[in-house]
C-alpha positions as CSV (number, residue, x, y, z in Angstrom):
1,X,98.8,69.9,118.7
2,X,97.5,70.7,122.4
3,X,95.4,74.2,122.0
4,X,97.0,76.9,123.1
5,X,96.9,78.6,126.4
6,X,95.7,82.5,126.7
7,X,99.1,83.2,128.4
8,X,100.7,81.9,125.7
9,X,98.6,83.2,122.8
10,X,98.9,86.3,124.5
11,X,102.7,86.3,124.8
12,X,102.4,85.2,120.9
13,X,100.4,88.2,120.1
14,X,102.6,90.9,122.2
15,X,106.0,89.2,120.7
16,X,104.7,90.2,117.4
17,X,103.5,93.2,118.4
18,X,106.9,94.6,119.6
19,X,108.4,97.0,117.3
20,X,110.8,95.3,114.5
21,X,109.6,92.2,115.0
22,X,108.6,90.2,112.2
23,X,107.8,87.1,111.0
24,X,110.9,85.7,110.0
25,X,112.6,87.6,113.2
26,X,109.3,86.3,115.1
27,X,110.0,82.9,114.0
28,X,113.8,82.8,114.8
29,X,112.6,84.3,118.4
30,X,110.4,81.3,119.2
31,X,112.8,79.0,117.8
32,X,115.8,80.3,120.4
33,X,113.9,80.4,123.3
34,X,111.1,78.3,123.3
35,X,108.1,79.8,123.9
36,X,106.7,83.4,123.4
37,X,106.7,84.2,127.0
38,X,110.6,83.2,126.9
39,X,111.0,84.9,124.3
40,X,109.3,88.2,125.2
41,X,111.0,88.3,128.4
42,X,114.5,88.1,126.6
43,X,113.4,90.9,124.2
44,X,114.4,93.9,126.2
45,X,118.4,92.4,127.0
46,X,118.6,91.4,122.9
47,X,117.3,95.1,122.2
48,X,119.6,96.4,124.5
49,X,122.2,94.8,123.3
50,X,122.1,96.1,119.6
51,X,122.3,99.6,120.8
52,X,118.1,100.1,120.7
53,X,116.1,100.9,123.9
54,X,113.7,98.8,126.0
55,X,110.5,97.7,123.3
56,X,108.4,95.8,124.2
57,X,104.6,96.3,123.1
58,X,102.6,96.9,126.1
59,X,100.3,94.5,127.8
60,X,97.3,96.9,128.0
61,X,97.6,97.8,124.5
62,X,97.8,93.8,123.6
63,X,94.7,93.4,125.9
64,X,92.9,96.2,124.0
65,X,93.6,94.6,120.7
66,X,92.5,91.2,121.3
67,X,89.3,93.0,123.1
68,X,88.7,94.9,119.9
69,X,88.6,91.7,117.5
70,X,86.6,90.1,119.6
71,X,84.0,92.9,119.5
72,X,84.7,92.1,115.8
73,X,83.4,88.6,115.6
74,X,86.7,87.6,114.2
75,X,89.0,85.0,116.2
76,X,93.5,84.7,115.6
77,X,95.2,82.0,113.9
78,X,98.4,81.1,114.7
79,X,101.2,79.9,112.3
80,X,101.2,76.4,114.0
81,X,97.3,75.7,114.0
82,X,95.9,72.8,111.9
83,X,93.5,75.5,110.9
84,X,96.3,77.7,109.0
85,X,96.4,77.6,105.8
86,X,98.2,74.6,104.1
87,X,100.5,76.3,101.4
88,X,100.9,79.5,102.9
89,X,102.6,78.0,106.0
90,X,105.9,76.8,103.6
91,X,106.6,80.7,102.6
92,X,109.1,81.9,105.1
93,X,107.6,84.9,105.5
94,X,103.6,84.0,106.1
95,X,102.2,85.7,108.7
96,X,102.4,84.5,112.2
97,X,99.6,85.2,113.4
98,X,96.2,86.0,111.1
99,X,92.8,87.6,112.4
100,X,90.0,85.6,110.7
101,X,86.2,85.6,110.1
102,X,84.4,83.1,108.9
103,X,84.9,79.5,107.8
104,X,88.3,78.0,107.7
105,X,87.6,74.8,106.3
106,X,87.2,76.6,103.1
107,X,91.2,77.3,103.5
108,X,92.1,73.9,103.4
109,X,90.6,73.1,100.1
110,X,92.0,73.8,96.7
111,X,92.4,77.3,96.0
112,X,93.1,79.9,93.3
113,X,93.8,83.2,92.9
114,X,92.0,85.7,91.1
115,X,93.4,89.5,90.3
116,X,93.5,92.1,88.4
117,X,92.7,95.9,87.8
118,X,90.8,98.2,89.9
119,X,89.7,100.2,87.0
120,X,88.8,96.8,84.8
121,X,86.9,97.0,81.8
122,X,83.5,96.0,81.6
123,X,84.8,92.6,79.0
124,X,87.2,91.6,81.7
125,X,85.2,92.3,84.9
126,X,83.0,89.6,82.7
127,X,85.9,87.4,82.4
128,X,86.4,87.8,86.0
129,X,82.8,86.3,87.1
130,X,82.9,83.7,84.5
131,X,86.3,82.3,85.7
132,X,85.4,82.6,89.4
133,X,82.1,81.5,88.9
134,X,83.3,78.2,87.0
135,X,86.5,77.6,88.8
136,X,84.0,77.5,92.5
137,X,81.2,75.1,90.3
138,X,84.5,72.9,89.9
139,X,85.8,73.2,93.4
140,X,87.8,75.4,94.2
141,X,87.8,78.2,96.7
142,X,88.7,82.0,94.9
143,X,91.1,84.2,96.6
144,X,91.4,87.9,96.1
145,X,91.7,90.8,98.2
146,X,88.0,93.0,97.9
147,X,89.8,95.7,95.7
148,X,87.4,97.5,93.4
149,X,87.0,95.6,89.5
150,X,88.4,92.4,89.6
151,X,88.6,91.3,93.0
152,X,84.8,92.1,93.4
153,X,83.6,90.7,90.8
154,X,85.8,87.6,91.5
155,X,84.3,87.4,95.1
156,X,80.5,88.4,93.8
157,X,80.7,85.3,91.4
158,X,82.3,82.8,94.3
159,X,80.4,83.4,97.2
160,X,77.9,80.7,97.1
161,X,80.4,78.1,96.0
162,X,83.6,79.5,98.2
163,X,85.6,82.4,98.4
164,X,88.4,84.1,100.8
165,X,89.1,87.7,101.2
166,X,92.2,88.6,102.3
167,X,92.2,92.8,103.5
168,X,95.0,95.0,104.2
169,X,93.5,96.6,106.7
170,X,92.1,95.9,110.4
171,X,89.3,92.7,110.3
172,X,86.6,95.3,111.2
173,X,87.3,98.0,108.4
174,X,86.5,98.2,104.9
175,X,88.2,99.5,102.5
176,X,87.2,100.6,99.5
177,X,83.8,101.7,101.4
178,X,81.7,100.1,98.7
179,X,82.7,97.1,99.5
180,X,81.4,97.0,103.0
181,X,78.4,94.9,102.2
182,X,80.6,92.8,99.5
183,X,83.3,91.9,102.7
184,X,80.4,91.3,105.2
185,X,79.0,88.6,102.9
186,X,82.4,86.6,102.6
187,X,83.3,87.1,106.3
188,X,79.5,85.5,106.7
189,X,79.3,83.2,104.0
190,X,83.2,82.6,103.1
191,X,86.5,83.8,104.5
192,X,88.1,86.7,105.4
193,X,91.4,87.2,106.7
194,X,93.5,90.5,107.9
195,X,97.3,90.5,109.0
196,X,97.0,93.9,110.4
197,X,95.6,94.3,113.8
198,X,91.6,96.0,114.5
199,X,91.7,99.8,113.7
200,X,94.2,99.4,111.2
201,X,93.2,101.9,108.4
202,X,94.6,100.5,104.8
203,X,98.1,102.9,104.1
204,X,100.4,101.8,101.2
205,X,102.5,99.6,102.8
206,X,100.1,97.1,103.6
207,X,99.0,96.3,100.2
208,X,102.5,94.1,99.1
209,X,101.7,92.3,102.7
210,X,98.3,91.4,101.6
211,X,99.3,90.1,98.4
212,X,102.1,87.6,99.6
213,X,99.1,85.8,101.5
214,X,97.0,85.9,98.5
215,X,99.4,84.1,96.4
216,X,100.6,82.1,99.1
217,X,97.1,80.7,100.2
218,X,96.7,79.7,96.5
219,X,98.2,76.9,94.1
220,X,98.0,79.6,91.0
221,X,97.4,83.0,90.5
222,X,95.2,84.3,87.3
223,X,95.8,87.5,86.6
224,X,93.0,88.6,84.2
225,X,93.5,92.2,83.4
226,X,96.5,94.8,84.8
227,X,98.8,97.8,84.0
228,X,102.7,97.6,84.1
229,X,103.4,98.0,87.7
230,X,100.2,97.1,89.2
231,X,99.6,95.6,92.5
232,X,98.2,92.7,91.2
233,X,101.7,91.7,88.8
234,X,103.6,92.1,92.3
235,X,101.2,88.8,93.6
236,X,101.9,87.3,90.3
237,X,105.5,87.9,90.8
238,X,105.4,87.0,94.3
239,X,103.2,83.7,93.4
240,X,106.0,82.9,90.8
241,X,108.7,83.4,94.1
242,X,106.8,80.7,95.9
243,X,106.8,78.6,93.2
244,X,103.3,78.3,92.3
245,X,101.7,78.5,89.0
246,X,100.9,81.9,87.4
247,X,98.5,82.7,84.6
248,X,97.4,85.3,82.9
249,X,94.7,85.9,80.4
250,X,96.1,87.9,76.8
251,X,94.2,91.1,76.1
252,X,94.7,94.1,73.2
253,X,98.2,95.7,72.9
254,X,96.4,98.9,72.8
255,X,95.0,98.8,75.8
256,X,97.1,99.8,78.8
257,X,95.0,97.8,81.1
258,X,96.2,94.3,79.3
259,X,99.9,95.6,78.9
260,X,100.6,94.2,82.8
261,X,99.5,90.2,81.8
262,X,100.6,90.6,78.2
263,X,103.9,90.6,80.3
264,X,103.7,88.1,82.5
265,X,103.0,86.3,79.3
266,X,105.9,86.9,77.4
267,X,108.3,86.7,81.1
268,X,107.1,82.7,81.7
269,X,103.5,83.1,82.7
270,X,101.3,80.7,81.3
271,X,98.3,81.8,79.0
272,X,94.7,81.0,79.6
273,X,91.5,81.3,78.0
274,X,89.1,79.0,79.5
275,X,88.6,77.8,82.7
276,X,89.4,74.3,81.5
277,X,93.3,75.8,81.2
278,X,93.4,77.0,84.7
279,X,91.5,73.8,85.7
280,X,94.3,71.6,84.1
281,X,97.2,73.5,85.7
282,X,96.3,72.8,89.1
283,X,94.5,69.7,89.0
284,X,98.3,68.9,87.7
285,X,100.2,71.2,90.5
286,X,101.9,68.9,92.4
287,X,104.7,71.9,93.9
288,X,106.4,72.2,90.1
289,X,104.6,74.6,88.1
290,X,104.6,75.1,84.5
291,X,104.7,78.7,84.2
292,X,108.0,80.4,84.8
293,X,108.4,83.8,85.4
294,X,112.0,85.0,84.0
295,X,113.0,87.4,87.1
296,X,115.7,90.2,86.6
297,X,118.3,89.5,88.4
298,X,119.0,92.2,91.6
299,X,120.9,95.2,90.5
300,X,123.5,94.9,93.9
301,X,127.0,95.3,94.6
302,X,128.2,93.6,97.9
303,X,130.8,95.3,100.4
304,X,134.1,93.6,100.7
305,X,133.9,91.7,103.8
306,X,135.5,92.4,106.7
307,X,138.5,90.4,108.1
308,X,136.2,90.1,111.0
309,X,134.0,87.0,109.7
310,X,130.8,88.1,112.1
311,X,131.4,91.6,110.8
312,X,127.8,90.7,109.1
313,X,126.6,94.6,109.5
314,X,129.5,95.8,107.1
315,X,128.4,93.2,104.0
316,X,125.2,94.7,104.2
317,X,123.8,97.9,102.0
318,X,120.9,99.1,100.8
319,X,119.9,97.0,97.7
320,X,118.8,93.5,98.8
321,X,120.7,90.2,98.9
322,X,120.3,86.9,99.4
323,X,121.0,85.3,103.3
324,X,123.0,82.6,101.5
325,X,125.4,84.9,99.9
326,X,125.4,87.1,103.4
327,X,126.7,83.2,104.7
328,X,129.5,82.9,102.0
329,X,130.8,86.3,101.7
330,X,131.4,86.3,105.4
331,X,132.2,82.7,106.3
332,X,130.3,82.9,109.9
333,X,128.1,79.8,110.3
334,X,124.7,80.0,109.1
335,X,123.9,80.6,112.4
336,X,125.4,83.0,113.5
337,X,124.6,85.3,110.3
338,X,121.1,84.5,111.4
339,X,121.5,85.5,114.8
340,X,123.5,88.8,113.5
341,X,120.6,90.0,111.4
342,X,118.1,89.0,113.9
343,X,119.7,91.8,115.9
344,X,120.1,93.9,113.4
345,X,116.6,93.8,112.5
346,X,115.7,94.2,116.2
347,X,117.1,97.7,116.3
348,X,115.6,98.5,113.2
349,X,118.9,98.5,110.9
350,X,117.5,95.6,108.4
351,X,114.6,95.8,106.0
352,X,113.3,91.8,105.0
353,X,112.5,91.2,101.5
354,X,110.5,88.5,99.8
355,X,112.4,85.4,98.3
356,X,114.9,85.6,101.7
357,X,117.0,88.9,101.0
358,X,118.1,91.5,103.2
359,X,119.1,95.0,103.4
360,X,120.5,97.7,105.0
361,X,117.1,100.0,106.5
C-alpha cells in the first residue's frame, strides 16, 4: 500500500480519538465513508442523530498528542500497515492504531506469549527465564506486558534474542516504576508497543486492553504461574477466544499462585513442562490449536423483540450477546443491525465485548 498521507494519518488519529469511538465502530466508520477525513466530517450529523451532542476530538489536542510521541521516540502504526502485526490484525477488535518503539521486524516473526503472577515465586520466576530464554535461542520473539514477576523475568531472559512489550499505559510512562530501565532496554533493543495515547497513566481499565494484544500478537500463550482470577488467565482466556493455543505449566494444589493454570489445565489448556512442548505446539499451529478452553456459556436473557424489526435498541440489555443472535432475534439485515449499534455506541449506549458481543452501557 501507498504510505499514508499526514492529512490522512491525522484524520485517522482524531477519528479514534473522538469520544465512543472504537475499534470495531472505528473500523465500520472507515468502511462507510471511505476515508478518515470522510468519516470525521460525518461524525458530528451521525452523533446528532442518536440524540448525543457534537464530539469530535479537537485538532489541537490531536496535534499535541502526536507532538508528544514524537518527543517520545516512538512512531504510530496503523491497522493497515505491512508493519502491523500479522495475527493480531484477524481479531476484530485489534487496535487501530498502535504507538511503537523499537524494531518491528521482530513482530512479524514467530511469537509467544509469556504470563503469569506479579507476586511469582522464586521456582517459577526460574521457569519463567528458562522458557523465555530457550524459546528466543529457538526463534521466537516473547511477548508479555513488563508487569512485575513473570513478565520481567520473561523479558530479562529474551532481550538479546527478541522480545515485545506491550504497556497499558502512554509509550513514554512506566509502570511499575522498577521497570523503567527493564522497558527502556526492549523499546531499544526489542519492541514496545502502547494502545493508549502519551501521558496516559496505567488505570484498571487498560489492563484487559493490553492483554487482548498480547495474546493476539502471539500463536500461544504460556501461562506459567497465576491465581483464580488473575489478569494473566483473562489473556489465556482471550488467547483461547482467538483461537490460538494456550498452555500452562501444572504447579502444587496448595499453593494459590498455581490454582489459576491448574485451571486452565483441567478447562482445555494444554500442559507443558519443557520448552520442547511449547516448541511442538506452535511449530505445529497452523490456525487449529490443540488446547481448548471449555468456556461457560453467558448467563443472558434476551428481550422479546419488537414488532419493529430495526427496533435493535429494545433486544439489547445489560449482559452481553452475540451480534449474530442480535441479527436473528430481530430479522433486520446484518447491516442494518450493524449500522444500529454503530449508533448506539456512538452516543455511548453500547459497551463492546471480546469474542463480538454487545451490551446495553
Amino acid at each position: 500500500m501507498e504510505p499514508l498521507s499526514q492529512t490522512d494519518a491525522f484524520a485517522r488519529i482524531r477519528l479514534l480519538r473522538s469520544p465512543n469511538v472504537g475499534p470495531v465502530s472505528y473500523r465500520q466508520l472507515l468502511r462507510r465513508f471511505g476515508t478518515a477525513e470522510a468519516a470525521v466530517a460525518a461524525l458530528p450529523d451521525l452523533v446528532r442523530q442518536s440524540g448525543a451532542g457534537y464530539r469530535v476530538a479537537a485538532e489541537d489536542r490531536v496535534a499535541a498528542e502526536i507532538q508528544a510521541v514524537r518527543s517520545a521516540g516512538a512512531r504510530y502504526l496503523f491497522h493497515d500497515s505491512p508493519d502491523y502485526p500479522p495475527l493480531l490484525a484477524e481479531l476484530e477488535g485489534a487496535p487501530p492504531i498502535l504507538i511503537c518503539r523499537g524494531d518491528m521486524a521482530l513482530a512479524q516473526r514467530p511469537c509467544v506469549a509469556i504470563v503469569g503472577a506479579r507476586n511469582a515465586s522464586a521456582a517459577a520466576v526460574k521457569l519463567a527465564r528458562m522458557f523465555a530464554g530457550e524459546l528466543a535461542e529457538a526463534g521466537f520473539v516473547v511477548v508479555s506486558g513488563l508487569a512485575r514477576g513473570i513478565d520481567g523475568a520473561a523479558h530479562q531472559a529474551s532481550l538479546t534474542g527478541g522480545t515485545i512489550g506491550v504497556i497499558a499505559s502512554g509509550i513514554e510512562i512506566a509502570y511499575p516504576p522498577e521497570h523503567a530501565d527493564l522497558q527502556e532496554a526492549v523499546a531499544a533493543q526489542g519492541l514496545l508497543l502502547a494502545e493508549q495515547p502519551p501521558g496516559t497513566e496505567p488505570l484498571a481499565r487498560h489492563f484487559p486492553s493490553r492483554n487482548r494484544i498480547i495474546a493476539g500478537i502471539a500463536a500461544g500463550t504460556l501461562v506459567v504461574e497465576a491465581a483464580p482470577k488473575s489478569g494473566s488467565l483473562i489473556t489465556a482466556r482471550l488467547a483461547g477466544e482467538a483461537g490460538r493455543e494456550v498452555m500452562a505449566v501444572p504447579g502444587s494444589p496448595l499453593d494459590s499462585r498455581s490454582q489459576g493454570c491448574n485451571q486452565l489445565i483441567r478447562d482445555g489448556a494444554t500442559l507443558v513442562q519443557r520448552t520442547e512442548d511449547v516448541i511442538e505446539l506452535l511449530t505445529s499451529f497452523q490456525g487449529q490449536p490443540r488446547s481448548v478452553l471449555r468456556e461457560t456459556a453467558a448467563d443472558w436473557e434476551l428481550a422479546e423483540a419488537d414488532s419493529d424489526p430495526a427496533d435493535i435498541a429494545s433486544l439489547l440489555t445489560t449482559a452481553p450477546v452475540a451480534v449474530d443472535e442480535l441479527v436473528r432475534q430481530s430479522g433486520a439485515s446484518a447491516g442494518a443491525v450493524q449500522l444500529a449499534l454503530l449508533e448506539l455506541e456512538l452516543a455511548g449506549s453500547l459497551v463492546r465485548h471480546a469474542g463480538g458481543r454487545v451490551s446495553r452501557s
